[in-house]
N, C-alpha and C positions, 0 to 999 in steps of 0.2 A: 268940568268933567265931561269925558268924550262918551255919549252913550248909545247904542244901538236896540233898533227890536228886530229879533232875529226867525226866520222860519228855516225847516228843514224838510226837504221833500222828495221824493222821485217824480218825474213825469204824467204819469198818473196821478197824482196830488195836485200837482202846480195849480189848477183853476181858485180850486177850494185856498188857496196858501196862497196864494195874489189878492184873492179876497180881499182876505183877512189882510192881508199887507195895505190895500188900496184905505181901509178903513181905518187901520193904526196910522196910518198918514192924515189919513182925515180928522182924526183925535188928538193929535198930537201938537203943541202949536209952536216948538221948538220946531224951526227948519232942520235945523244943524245935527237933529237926531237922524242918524241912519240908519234907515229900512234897508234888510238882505232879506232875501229868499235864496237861499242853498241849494241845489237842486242836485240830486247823488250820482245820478245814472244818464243827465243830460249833456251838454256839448255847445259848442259854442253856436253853431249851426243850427238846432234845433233849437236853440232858445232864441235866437234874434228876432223870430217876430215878437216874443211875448218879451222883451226888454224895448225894443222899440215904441210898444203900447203904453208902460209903463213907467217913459223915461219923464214925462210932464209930471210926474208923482215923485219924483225923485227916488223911486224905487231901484233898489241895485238887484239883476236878479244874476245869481253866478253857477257854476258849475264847478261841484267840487267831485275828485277822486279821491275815496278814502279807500285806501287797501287793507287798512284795518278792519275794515269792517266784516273783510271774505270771510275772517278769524270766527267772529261773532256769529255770524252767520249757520255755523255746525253748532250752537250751545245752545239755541234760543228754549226754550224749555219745554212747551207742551205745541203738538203740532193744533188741537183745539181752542188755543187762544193766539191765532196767529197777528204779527203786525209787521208793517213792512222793515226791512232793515235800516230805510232810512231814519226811522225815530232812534236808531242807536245813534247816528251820527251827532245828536246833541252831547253826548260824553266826549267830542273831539273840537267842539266850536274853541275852545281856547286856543287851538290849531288852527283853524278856521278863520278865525276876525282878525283885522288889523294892530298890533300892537300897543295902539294909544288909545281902544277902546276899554275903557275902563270898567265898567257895568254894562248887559245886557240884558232884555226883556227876552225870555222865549215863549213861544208861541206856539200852540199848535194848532196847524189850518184849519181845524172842524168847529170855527168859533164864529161868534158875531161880535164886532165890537159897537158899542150903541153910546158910551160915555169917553171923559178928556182921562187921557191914561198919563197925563203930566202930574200927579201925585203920586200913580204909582211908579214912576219911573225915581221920584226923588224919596223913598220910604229909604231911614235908615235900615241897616240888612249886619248880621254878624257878621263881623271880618274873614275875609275868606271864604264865606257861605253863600247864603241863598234864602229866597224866600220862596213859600209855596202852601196851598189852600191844603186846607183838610179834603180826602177822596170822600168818596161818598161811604164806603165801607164802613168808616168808622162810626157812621150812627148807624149800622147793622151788627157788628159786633158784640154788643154788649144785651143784645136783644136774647132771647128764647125760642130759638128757630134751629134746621137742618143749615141753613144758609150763616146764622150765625154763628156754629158753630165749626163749621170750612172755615168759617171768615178768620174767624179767633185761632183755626191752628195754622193758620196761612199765615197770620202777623206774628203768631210765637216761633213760626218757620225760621223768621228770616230775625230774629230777635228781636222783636218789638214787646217792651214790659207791658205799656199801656194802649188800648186800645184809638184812643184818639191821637197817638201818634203819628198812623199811618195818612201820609199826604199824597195827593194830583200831581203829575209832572208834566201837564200839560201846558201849565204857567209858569213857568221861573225867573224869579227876577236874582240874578247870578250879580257877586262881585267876581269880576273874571281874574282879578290877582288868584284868588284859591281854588279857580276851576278844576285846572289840571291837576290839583291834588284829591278834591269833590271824587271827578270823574272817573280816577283811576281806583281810589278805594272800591268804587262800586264797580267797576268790570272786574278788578280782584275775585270779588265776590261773586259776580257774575258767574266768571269760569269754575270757581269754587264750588259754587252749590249752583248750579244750572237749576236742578228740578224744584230748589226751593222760590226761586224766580218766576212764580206763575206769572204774575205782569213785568217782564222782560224784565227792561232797562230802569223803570218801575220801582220793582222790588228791590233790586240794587240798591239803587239810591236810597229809598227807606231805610234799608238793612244794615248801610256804614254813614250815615248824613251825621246822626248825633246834635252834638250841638252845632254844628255846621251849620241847620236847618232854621229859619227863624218860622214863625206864623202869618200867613195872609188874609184877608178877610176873602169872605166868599165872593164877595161884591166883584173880586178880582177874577174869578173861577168858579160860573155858577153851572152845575153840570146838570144833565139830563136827568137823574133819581131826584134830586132837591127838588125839581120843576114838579114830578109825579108829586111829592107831599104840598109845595107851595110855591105859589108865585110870590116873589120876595114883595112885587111890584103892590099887591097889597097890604101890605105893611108898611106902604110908604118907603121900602128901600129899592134899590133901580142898581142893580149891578153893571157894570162896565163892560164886562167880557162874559157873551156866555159862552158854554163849551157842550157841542153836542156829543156828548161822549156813546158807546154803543156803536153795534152797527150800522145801525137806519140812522139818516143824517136828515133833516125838515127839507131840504134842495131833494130829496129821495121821493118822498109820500108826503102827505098832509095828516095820515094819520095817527102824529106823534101826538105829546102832549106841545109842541111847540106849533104857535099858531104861525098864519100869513106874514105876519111881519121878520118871521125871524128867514134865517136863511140870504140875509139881503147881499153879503159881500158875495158868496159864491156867486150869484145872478148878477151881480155888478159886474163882477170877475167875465163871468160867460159871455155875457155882452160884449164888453169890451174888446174881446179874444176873441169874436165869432171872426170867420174868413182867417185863421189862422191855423196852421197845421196843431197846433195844440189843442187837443179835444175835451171834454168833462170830462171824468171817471166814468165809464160802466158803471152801473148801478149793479150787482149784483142780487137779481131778484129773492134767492133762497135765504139768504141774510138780511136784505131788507123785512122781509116775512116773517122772519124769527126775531127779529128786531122788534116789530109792530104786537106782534102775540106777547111778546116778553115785557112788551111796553104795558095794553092793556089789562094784563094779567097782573101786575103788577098794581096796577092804578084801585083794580076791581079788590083785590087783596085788599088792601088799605082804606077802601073804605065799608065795603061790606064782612069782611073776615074779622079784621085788625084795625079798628077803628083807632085804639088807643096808642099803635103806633105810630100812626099819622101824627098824632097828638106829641108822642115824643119826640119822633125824628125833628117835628117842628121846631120843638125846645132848642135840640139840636142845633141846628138851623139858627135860629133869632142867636144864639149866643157866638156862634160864629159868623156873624154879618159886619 
């Protein structure tokens, strides 16, 4: 079986999505698996220094043009939760990859990978589907809140019966035979109901996956809210891929809940890349700010306000590890 881990990026991205690629190579103990980095808006020319860096890794880093995407680009839903148009480009990867690629891993750059991701690359997956983590939403949902109850009409929005349906797209482990059937239901929809798609491309998918969708453990996808209730790592479980979701990334400030250790590919990444016309991301200060206040406020919530959430979301949490 011919299998890929895939990234998707603009220019801007690239450091952060080389990372993450330098590290899924370093986990991975299959040669034969091939790493892409996608890259939307670059060129052959501007990426030569950063394939050059990355060709001992056997990293492929390419340049695709999606004209599809100008499309997408008018529909995106609320201009307050904006995301770049390259994370649409994952609804087009079965255009993208080479034809004997049979499954792929996708990825997205705002991760650390720390564990062998050779079991999750061989996890059985529903025919024609996909797997992927429960979002974090879904242990907010069911809660007694102003936030849960957005949360709750956001999932009956887009058709979700149950509230632990709604999953992360930041992981996908895709059979690519049923992609481009996956991917079009959900731009359907996209176009469809634009405003019901508060998280883009996101919602989509949610909204038409069905049984398409199989179940991941967190372990695969441990995102930035889980970290605010628990560190799996005391429990004795050690997740594989974390995912800094948000706007403040650990490469930004120190003062997330994510300590020193984390952030390591992107810094791998910069290094690497230093004396190369391809620069880190701007840090956007106003967002990192709102990031870090939304962080602590949130930490301070949970254990001073809401103590007994903690305690749930936990449950949460352990039952999907």
């Amino acid at each position: 079986m011919t299998v890929a881990i895939v990234f998707v990026c603009n220019m801007n991205y690239l450091v952060p999505s080389v990372g993450a690629a330098l590290q899924a190579r370093r986990h991975t103990s299959d040669p034969a698996v091939k790493i892409i980095v996608f890259v939307t808006d670059g060129n052959d020319e501007s990426l030569a220094s950063t394939k050059s860096r990355v060709q001992d890794a056997s990293i492929s880093i390419r340049s695709v043009n999606l004209t599809k995407l100008a499309s997408i680009e008018g529909i995106r839903a609320t201009d307050s939760n904006p995301v770049p148009i390259a994370s649409f480009a994952r609804l087009f990867l079965h255009d993208m990859l080479e034809p004997d690629i049979e499954r792929f891993l996708y990825l997205d750059g705002d991760i650390d990978i720390t564990g062998a991701l050779d079991s999750l690359l061989a996890l059985p997956m529903p025919s024609g589907g996909f797997l992927a983590a429960p979002d974090v939403l879904c242990m907010i949902a069911s809660e007694r809140s102003r936030r849960a109850t957005i949360t709750k009409d956001y999932f009956r929005g887009i058709g979700l019966e149950r509230d632990d349906q709604y999953f992360n797209a930041g992981v996908l482990l895709v059979d690519r035979s049923g992609w481009a059937n996956v991917a079009q239901r959900a731009i359907d929809f996209l176009y469809a109901n634009p405003r019901a798609c508060v998280a883009n491309d996101q919602s989509a998918l949610n909204a038409t996956a069905g049984s398409y969708r199989g179940r991941l453990s967190l372990l695969w996808n441990y995102q930035t809210e889980y970290m605010h209730v628990v560190d799996p790592r005391r429990w004795g479980h050690f997740p594989a891929i974390w995912h800094f979701t948000g706007s403040a990334k650990p490469w930004q400030t120190d003062q997330l809940v994510w300590g020193n250790e984390f952030g390591q590919g992107y810094r791998l990444a910069a290094e690497l890349m230093n004396g190369t016309p391809i620069a880190p991301p701007p840090a956007k200060n106003d967002l990192v700010a709102e990031g870090v206040r939304e962080s602590h406020k949130g930490r301070w919530r949970l254990k001073w306000l809401y103590p007994w959430r903690r305690i749930s979301r936990g449950r949460k949490i352990f039952a999907n590890l």
